[in-house]
N, C-alpha and C positions, 0 to 999 in steps of 0.2 A: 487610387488610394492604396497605399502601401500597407503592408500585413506587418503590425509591432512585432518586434525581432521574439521578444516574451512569448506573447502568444503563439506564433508559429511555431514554437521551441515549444509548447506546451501540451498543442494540437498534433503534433510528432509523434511524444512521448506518451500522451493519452490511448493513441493509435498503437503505439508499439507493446504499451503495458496491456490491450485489452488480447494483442494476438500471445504476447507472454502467459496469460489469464488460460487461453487453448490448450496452450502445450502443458501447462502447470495441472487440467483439469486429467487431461489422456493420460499423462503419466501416474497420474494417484490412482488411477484404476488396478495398476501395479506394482506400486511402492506406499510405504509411507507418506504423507505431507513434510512429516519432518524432514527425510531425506529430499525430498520436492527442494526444499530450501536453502537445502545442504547442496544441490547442484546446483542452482537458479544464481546461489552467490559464489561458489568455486570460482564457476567460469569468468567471471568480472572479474575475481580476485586477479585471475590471469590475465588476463586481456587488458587490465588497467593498466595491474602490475608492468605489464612490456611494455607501455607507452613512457613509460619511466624511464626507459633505456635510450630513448632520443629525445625525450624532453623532460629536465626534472622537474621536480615540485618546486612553487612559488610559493609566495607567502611569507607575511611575518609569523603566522603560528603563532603559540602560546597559548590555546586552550585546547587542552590535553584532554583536561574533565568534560567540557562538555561536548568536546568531539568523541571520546565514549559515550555519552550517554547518549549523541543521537543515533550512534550502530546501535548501543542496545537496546532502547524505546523503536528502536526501527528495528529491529530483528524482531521483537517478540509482537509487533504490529504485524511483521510479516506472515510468522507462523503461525496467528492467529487466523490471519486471512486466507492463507494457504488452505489449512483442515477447514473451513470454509467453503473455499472455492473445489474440495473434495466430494462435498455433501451437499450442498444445495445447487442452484444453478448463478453462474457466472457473472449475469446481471444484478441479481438480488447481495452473492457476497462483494461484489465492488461498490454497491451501493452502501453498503455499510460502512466499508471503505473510506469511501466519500461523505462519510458524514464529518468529516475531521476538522471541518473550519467552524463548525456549530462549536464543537467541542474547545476551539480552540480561543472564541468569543468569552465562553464560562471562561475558560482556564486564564485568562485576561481580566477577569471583571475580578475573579476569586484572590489571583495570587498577585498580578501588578497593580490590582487598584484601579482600572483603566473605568471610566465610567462610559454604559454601554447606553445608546440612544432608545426611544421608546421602537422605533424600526428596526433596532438589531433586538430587542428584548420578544417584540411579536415574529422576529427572524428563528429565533431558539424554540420559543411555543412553536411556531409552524413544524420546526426541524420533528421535533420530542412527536409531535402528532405521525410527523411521516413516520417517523422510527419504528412508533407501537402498531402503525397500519403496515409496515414489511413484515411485522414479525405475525402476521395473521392472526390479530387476536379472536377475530372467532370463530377459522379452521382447525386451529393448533392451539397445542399449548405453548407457553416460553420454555423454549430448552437450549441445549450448550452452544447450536450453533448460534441464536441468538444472543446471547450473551457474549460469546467471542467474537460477535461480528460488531457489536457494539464495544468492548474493549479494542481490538483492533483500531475502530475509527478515532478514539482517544489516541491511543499512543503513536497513530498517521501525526494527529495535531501534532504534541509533543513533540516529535522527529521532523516535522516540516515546519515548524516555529523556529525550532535550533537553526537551520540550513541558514537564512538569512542572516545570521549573526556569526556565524562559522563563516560565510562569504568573507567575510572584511578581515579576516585572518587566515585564511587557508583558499589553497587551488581547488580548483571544483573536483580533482581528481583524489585530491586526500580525504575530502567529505564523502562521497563516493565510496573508498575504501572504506573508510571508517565503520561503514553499515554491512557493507559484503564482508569483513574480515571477520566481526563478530558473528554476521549469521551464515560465515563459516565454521568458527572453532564451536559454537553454540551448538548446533546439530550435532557435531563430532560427539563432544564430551554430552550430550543428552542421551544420543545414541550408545555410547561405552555404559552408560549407568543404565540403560533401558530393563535388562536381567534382573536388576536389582530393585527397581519400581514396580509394583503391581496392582496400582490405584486407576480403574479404570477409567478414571473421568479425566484422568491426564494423560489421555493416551494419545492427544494433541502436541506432548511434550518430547516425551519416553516412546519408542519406538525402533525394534532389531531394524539394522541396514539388511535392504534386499540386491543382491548383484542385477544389475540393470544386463540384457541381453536384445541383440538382434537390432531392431529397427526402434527400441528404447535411447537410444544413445544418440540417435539423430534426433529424436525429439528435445532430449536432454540440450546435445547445442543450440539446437532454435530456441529455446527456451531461455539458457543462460544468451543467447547473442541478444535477444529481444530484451529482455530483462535491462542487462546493463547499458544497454543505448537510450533505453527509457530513463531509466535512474539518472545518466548525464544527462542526457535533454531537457530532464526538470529541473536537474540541479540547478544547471544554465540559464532554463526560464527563470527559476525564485530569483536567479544572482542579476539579473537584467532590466528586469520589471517588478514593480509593486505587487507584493504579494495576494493582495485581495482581489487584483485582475488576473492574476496568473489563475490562484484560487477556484474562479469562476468559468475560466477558460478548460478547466483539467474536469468539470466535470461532463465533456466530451466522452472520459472514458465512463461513463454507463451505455452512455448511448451506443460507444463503437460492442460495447463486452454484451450488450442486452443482443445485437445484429451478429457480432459472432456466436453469441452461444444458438441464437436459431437456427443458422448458417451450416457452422459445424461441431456444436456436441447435443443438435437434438433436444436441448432444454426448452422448458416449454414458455411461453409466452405469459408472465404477468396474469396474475388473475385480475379484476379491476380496484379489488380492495389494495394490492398491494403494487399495482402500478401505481395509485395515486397516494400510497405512499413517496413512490420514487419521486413523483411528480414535488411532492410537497418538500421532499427533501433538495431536490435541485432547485427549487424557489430559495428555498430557506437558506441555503450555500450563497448562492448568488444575492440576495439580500446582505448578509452577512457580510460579505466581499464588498459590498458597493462602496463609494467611497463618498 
C-alpha cells in the first residue's frame, strides 16, 4: 500500500517543524523570541530567494491582498508561538499551535455560512474542553502564555485556510516567501521601535536585537534550514491533498515536539490533566478534519 504523496509531505514537515521547535527553544535562552523569528525566516528568505535563480516563479498570480495577508496572519501566528515555545514547554506550545483546524470550523460556520454537522459541533466542544485542560485550570491561573498560544492557533487557521486558495494562483515558493518576507521586515521594524515601547505585556512584540556569538549561529542555521523545508513541505502537502487529511496527518507534530522536548530540552512530561488535554485536542482536530 503506498503512502499518499500529501501525507508523506505532511509527516516530513511535522517532523522537521518539531526539530525547528528545538533549535527555536535553545536560542531564546539567549535572545529575544522576536529575533528567534527574525532569523528562522531570513534564512528562507535566502534560500528560497536563490532557487529563483534557476527556476522562476509560475503562476497566474493576481492576488496580492491576500497573499499579504497570509505572511502577515502567518507572521504574528508565528511570533506568538515563538514567546511560547520560550516559556513553556515545546509540546504544550505546539499544541496550541495545532488547535487551528477547530478554529478554522468556527471561522467557516461564522464568516462563509458553511453549515457545521452535529460531529463537527461536539468536534469544537471537545477541542474548547482540551484548550481549558492545557491551560491548567486548577494549577495555574490563565495568563499571557495562554492566551497567545490560543491566538496563535487562530491566526495558524487563518494562514493555512488562505494556502489552498493562493495554490491555484501562485508557486508554492511565492506563498512561502510571502510568510518569511513579512516575518522578516516585521521583527526588523518592531525591533527599530523596541526603545520607544515600554509596555511590558508586549514584550512579545518590542524587543532590543542581541548580536548572536560562538556556536549560536549554528543553531541559528539549523533552525532556519529546518524551518523553511518545513514550511515547503506543508505548503506542498495543503497544495496536493485535501485539506482536512493533510490537517489531521500534521498533527504528528505534538507527538514528534512532546519526544523532542523529553529527548533534548529536558521539559517535563504532561501532567495528566493536561495530557488529556492534548489528547482531547488531537481527537477534536481529527474529528473536525474527517470528511
Amino acid at each position: 500500500m503506498s503512502l499518499d504523496k500529501g501525507v508523506a509531505y505532511m509527516l516530513l514537515a511535522s517532523l522537521l517543524f518539531a526539530g525547528m521547535g528545538v533549535f527555536a527553544k535553545l536560542l531564546s535562552a539567549s535572545m529575544p523570541s522576536l529575533e528567534v523569528v527574525f532569523f528562522r525566516n531570513i534564512f528562507g528568505v535566502f534560500l528560497v530567494g536563490a532557487s529563483l535563480l534557476h527556476k522562476p516563479l509560475q503562476g497566474d498570480g493576481g492576488k496580492p491582498l491576500l497573499l499579504f495577508f497570509r505572511g502577515f496572519v502567518g507572521f504574528l501566528a508565528l511570533l506568538m508561538f515563538f514567546y511560547d515555545i520560550a516559556h513553556i514547554p515545546l509540546g504544550e506550545a505546539m499544541t496550541y499551535s495545532k488547535t487551528s483546524p477547530i478554529w478554522t470550523a468556527i471561522f467557516a460556520a461564522v464568516f462563509l455560512h458553511e453549515v457545521l454537522s452535529k460531529r463537527q459541533w461536539s468536534a469544537i466542544i471537545l477541542g474548547f474542553i482540551g484548550i481549558v485542560l492545557i491551560t491548567d485550570p486548577f494549577g495555574t491561573p490563565f495568563d499571557k502564555y495562554d492566551i497567545l498560544g490560543i491566538l496563535s492557533g487562530m491566526g495558524a487557521a487563518l494562514a493555512y485556510t488562505s494556502v489552498r486558495e493562493l495554490k491555484r494562483y501562485y508557486d508554492t515558493r511565492a506563498i512561502v516567501l510571502s510568510f518569511m518576507g513579512v516575518g522578516t521586515l516585521g521583527p526588523l521594524l518592531l525591533m527599530l521601535l523596541a526603545p520607544y515601547v515600554k509596555i511590558e505585556e508586549l514584550d512579545f512584540m518590542f524587543a532590543k536585537f542581541v548580536m548572536p556569538h560562538g556556536f549560536m549561529w549554528a543553531q541559528i542555521v539549523a533552525m532556519g534550514l529546518l524551518a523553511t523545508l518545513a514550511q515547503i513541505y506543508m505548503t506542498k502537502a495543503y497544495g496536493v491533498t485535501k485539506a482536512g487529511i493533510v490537517g489531521a496527518v500534521s498533527y504528528s507534530n505534538i507527538a514528534f515536539s512532546l519526544l523532542f522536548g523529553l529527548l533534548f530540552l529536558g521539559d517535563p512530561f504532561p501532567d495528566i490533566i493536561k495530557f488529556l488535554g492534548i489528547i482531547l485536542i488531537v481527537i477534536s482536530g481529527i474529528m473536525v478534519a474527517k470528511r
